[in-house]
MARGU-479671 format. One record per residue: x, y, z of N, C-alpha, C, CB in turn. Coordinates in steps of 0.1 Angstrom, whole numbers, padded with zeros to 4 digits, always signed. Glycine has a CB too. Layout:
XYZXYZXYZXYZ;...
END
This chain:
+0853+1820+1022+0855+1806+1023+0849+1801+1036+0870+1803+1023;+0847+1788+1039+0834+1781+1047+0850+1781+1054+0821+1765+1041;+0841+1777+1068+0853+1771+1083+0850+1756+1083+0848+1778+1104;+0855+1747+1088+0853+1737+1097+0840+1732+1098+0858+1740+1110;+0836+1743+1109+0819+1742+1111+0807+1739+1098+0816+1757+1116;+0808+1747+1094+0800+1745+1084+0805+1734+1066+0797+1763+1082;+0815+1736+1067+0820+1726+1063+0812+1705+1066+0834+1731+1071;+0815+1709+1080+0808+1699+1088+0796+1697+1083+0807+1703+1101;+0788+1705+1086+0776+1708+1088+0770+1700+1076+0774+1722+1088;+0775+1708+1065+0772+1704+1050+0768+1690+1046+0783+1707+1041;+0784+1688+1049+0785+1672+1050+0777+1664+1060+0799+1668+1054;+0769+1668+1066+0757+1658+1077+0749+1656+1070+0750+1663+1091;+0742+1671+1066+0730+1674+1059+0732+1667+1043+0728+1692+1058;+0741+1663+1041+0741+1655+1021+0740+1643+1033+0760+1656+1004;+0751+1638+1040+0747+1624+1048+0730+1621+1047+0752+1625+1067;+0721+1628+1060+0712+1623+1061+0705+1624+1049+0707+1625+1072;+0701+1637+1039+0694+1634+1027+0700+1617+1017+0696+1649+1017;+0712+1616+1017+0715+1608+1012+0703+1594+1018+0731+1608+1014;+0708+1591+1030+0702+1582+1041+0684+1579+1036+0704+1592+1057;+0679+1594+1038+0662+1594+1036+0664+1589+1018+0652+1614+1040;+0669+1594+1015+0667+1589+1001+0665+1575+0997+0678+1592+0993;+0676+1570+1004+0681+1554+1003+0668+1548+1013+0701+1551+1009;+0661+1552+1023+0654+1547+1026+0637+1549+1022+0659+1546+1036;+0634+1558+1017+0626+1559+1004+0630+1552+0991+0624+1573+1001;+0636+1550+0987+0636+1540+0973+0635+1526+0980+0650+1541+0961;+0640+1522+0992+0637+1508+0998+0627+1502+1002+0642+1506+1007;+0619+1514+1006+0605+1513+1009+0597+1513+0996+0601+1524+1017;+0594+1520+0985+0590+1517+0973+0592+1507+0968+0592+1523+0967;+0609+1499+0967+0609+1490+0961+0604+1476+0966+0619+1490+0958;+0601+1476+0976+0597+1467+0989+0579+1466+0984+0601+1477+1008;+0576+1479+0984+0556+1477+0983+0556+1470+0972+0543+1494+0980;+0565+1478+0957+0564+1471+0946+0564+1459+0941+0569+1473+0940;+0572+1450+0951+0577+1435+0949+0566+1431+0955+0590+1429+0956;+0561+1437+0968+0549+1428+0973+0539+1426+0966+0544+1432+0983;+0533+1438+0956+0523+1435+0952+0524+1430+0938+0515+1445+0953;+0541+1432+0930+0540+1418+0919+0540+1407+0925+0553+1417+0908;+0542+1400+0936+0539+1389+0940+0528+1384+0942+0544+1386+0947;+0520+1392+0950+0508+1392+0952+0498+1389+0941+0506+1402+0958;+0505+1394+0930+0493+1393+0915+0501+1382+0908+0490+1410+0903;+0514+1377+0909+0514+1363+0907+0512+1355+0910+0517+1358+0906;+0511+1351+0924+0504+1340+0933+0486+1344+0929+0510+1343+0952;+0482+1349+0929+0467+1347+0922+0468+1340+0908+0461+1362+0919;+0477+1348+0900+0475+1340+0890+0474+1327+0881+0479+1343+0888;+0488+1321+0893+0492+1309+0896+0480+1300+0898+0500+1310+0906;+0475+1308+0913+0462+1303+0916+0450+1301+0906+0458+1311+0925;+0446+1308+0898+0439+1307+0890+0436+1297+0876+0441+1316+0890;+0453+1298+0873+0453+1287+0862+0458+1275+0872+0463+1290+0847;+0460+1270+0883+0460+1262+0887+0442+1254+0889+0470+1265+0896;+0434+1264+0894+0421+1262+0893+0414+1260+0877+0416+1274+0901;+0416+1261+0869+0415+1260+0856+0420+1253+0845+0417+1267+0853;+0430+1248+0850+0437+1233+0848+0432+1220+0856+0453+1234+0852;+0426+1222+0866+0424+1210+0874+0410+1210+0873+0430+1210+0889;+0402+1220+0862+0392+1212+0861+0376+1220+0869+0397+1198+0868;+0380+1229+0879+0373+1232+0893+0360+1240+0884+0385+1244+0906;+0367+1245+0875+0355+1256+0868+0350+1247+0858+0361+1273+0860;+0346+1235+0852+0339+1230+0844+0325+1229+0852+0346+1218+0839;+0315+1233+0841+0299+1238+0849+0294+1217+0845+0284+1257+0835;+0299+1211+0840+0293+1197+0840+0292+1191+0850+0298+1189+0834;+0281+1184+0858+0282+1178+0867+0287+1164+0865+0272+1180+0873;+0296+1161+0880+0293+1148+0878+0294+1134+0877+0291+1150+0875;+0293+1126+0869+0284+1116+0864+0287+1104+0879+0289+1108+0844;+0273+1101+0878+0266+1091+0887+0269+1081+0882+0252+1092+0889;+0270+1067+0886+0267+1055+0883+0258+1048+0894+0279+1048+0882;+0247+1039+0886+0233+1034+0892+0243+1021+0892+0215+1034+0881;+0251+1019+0903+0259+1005+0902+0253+0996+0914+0276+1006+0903;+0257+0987+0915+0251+0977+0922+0264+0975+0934+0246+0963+0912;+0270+0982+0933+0281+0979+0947+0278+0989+0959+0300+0982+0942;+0267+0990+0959+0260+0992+0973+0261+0980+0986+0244+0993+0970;+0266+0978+0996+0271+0974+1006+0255+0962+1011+0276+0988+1015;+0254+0952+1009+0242+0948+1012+0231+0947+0998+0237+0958+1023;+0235+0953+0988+0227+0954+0974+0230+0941+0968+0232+0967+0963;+0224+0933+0963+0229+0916+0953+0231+0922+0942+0216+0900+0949;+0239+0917+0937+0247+0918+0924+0247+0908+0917+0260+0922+0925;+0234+0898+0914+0235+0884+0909+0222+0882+0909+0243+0873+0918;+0217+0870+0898+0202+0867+0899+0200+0858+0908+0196+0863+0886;+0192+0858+0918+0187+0847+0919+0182+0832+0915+0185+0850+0920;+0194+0825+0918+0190+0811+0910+0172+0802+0913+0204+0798+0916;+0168+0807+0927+0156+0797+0930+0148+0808+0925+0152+0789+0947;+0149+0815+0917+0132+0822+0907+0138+0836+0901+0113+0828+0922;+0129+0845+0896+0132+0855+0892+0119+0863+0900+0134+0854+0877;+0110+0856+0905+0097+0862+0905+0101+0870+0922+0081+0848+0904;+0111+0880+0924+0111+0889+0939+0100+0898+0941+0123+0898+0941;+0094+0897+0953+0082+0914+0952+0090+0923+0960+0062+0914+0961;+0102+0922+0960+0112+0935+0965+0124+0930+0962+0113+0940+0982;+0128+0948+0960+0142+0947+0956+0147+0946+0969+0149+0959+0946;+0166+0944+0968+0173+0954+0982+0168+0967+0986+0188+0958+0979;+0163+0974+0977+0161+0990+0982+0146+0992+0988+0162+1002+0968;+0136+0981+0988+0126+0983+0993+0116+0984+0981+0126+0995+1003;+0122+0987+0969+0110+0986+0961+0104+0976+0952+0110+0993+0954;+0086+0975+0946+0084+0968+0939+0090+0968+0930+0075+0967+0938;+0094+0955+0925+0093+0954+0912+0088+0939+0907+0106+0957+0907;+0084+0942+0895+0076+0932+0886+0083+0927+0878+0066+0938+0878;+0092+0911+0875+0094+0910+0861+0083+0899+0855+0111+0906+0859;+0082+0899+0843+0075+0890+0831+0077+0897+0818+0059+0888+0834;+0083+0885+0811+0081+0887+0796+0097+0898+0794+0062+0895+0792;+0092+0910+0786+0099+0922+0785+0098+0931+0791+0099+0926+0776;+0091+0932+0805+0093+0944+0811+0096+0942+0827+0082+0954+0808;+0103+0953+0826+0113+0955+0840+0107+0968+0846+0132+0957+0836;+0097+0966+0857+0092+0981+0861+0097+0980+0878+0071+0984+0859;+0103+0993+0877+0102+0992+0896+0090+1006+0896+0124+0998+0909;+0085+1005+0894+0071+1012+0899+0075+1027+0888+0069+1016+0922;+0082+1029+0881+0080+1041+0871+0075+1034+0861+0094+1050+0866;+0066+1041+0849+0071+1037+0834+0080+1036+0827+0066+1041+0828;+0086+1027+0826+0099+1022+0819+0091+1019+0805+0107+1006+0829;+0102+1023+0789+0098+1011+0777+0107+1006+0774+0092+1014+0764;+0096+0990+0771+0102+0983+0772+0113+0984+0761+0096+0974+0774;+0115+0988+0749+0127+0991+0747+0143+0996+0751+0123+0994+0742;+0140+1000+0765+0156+1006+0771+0159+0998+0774+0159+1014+0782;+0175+0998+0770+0186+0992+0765+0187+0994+0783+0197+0999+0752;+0195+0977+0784+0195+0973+0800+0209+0960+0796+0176+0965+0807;+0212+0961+0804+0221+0950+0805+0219+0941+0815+0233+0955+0806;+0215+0922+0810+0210+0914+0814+0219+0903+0816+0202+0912+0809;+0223+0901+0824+0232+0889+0830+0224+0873+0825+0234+0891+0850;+0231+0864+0813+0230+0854+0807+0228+0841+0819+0242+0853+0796;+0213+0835+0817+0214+0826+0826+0202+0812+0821+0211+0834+0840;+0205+0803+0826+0202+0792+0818+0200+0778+0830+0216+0791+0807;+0188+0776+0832+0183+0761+0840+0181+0750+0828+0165+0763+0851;+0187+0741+0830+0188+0726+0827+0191+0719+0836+0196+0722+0819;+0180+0706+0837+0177+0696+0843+0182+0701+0861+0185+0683+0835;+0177+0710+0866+0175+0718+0876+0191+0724+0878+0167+0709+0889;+0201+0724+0867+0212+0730+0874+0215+0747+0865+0227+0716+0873;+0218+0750+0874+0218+0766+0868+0233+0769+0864+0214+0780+0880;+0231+0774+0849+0241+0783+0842+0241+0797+0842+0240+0782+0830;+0253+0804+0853+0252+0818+0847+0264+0821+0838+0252+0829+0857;+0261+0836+0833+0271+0841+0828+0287+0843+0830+0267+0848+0827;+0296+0838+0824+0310+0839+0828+0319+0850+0818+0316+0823+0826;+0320+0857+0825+0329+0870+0818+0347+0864+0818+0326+0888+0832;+0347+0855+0801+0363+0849+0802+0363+0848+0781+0365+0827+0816;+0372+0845+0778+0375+0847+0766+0365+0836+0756+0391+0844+0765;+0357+0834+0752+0346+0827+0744+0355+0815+0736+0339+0839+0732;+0365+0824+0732+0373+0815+0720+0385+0808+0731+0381+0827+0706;+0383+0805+0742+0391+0792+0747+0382+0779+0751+0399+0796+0758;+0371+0781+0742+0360+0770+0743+0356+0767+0731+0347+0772+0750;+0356+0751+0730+0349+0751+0714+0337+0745+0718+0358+0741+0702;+0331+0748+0704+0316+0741+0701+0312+0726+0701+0312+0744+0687;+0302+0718+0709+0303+0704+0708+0290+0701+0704+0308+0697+0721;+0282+0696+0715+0265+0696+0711+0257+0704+0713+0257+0687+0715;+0244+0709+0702+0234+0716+0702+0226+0709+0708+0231+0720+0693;+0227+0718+0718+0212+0714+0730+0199+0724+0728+0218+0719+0750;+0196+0731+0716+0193+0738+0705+0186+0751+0713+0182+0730+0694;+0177+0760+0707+0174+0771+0713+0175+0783+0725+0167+0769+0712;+0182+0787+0731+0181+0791+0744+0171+0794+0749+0188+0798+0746;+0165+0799+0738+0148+0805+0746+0137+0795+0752+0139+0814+0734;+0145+0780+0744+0137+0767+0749+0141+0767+0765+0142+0750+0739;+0150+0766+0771+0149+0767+0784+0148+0778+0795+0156+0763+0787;+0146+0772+0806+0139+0786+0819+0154+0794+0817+0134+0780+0842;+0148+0805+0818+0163+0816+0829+0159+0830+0817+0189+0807+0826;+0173+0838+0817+0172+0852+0811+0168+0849+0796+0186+0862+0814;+0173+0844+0786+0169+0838+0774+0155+0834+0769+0176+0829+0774;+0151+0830+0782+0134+0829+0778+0128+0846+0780+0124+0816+0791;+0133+0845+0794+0121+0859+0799+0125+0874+0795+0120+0859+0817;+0138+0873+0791+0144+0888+0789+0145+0890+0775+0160+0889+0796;+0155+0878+0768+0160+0877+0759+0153+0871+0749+0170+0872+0761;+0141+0873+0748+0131+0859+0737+0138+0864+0728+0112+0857+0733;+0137+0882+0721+0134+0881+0709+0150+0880+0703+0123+0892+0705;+0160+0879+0707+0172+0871+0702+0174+0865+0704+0180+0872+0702;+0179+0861+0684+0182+0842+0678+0195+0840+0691+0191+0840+0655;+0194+0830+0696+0204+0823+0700+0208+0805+0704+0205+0830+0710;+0215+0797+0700+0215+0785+0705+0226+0782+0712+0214+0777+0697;+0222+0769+0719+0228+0763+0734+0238+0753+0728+0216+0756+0746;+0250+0752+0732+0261+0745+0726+0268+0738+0741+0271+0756+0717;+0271+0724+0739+0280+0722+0755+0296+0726+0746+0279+0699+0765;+0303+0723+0757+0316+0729+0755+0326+0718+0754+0319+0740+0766;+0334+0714+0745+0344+0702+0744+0354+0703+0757+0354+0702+0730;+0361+0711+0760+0368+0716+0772+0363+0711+0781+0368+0729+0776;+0350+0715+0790+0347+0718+0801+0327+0710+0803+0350+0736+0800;+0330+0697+0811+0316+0699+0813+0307+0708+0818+0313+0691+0817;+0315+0715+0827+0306+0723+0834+0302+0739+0825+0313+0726+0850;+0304+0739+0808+0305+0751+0806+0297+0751+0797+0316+0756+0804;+0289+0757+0793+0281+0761+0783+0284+0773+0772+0270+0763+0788;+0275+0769+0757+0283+0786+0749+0271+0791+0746+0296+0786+0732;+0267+0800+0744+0253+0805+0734+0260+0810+0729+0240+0815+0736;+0254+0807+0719+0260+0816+0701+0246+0822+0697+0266+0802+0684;+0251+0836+0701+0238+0845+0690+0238+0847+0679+0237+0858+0691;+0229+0852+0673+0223+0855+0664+0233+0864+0657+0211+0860+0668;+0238+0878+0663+0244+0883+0656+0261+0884+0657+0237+0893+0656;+0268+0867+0657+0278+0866+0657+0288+0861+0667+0278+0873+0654;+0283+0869+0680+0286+0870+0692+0282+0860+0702+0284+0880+0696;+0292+0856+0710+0292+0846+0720+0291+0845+0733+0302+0841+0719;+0287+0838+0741+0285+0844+0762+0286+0826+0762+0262+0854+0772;+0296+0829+0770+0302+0812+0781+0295+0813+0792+0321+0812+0788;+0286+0804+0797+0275+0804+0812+0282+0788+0815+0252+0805+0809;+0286+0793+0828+0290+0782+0837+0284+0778+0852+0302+0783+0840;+0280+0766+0849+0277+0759+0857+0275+0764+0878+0287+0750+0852;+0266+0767+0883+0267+0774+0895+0266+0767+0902+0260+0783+0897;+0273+0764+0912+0277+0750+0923+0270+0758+0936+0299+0745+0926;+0259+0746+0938+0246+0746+0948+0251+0741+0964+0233+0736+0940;
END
């Protein structure tokens, strides 16, 4: 039979194995959590980058807009004939073509701000509902007077209408259906 002593003893030696034990599985369980976290926070990361877009190879898109700081954004009412733009370059207009010094054809589709001189007072274009203006007198052809309708616009039908509403308003009625209100530009 064991004494006291060793008795003792026994019982230290299961203590501290107990102890190393318990602090080896704490330590394992400790690395293991770290690195499942570690590979969910990537993951996270990942489809968070993949949801928001970051990996689409499309660049992009530009707009050639005119809200450049110092750029006009309007035609000039005393002529069309400028030999510079805002940006420093030539450009040429007559007839149907619009070159700032590339070859342009003249077929590209451009968007031309409606404008219209009678008896020296200028009509531009007014971006507002068509149909809260009615039709009164044909002041007939648009392309019969100066502005974008002669020089831009010849080869669409369109006529010049005043407006019952509004003396200061004008309608063109195109050709294919569609309407542009040009009002009166106070000099």
């Amino acid at each position: 039979m064991k004494n006291y002593d060793e008795l003792t003893n026994d019982l230290l030696e299961r203590r501290n194995r107990y102890v190393t034990d318990q602090k080896r599985k704490r330590k394992t369980v400790i690395s293991v959590a770290t690195s499942l976290c570690c590979v969910c926070l990537v993951a996270l990361l990942g489809i968070g980058v993949w949801q928001g877009g970051m990996l689409n190879s499309q660049s992009p898109i530009s707009l050639d807009d005119s809200t450049v700081i110092g750029e006009k954004d309007y035609i000039n009412p005393d002529g069309f004939d400028n030999s510079l733009s805002s940006n420093g370059e030539n450009i040429s207009v007559s007839g149907n073509d619009n070159s700032t010094g590339d070859s342009t054809n003249k077929d590209d589709v451009c968007d031309i701000l409606g404008m219209v001189v009678i008896d020296g007072e200028t009509y531009l274009q007014f971006f507002t509902d068509s149909e809260a203006y009615t039709l009164d007198a044909c002041l007939g052809d648009a392309s019969d007077y100066e502005g974008t309708y002669r020089t831009h616009l010849n080869d669409i039908a369109a006529k010049l209408y005043t407006a019952k509403e509004d003396s200061n308003v004008l309608i063109v009625e195109l050709g294919n259906g569609g309407t542009v209100v040009l009002k009166k530009v106070k000099q």
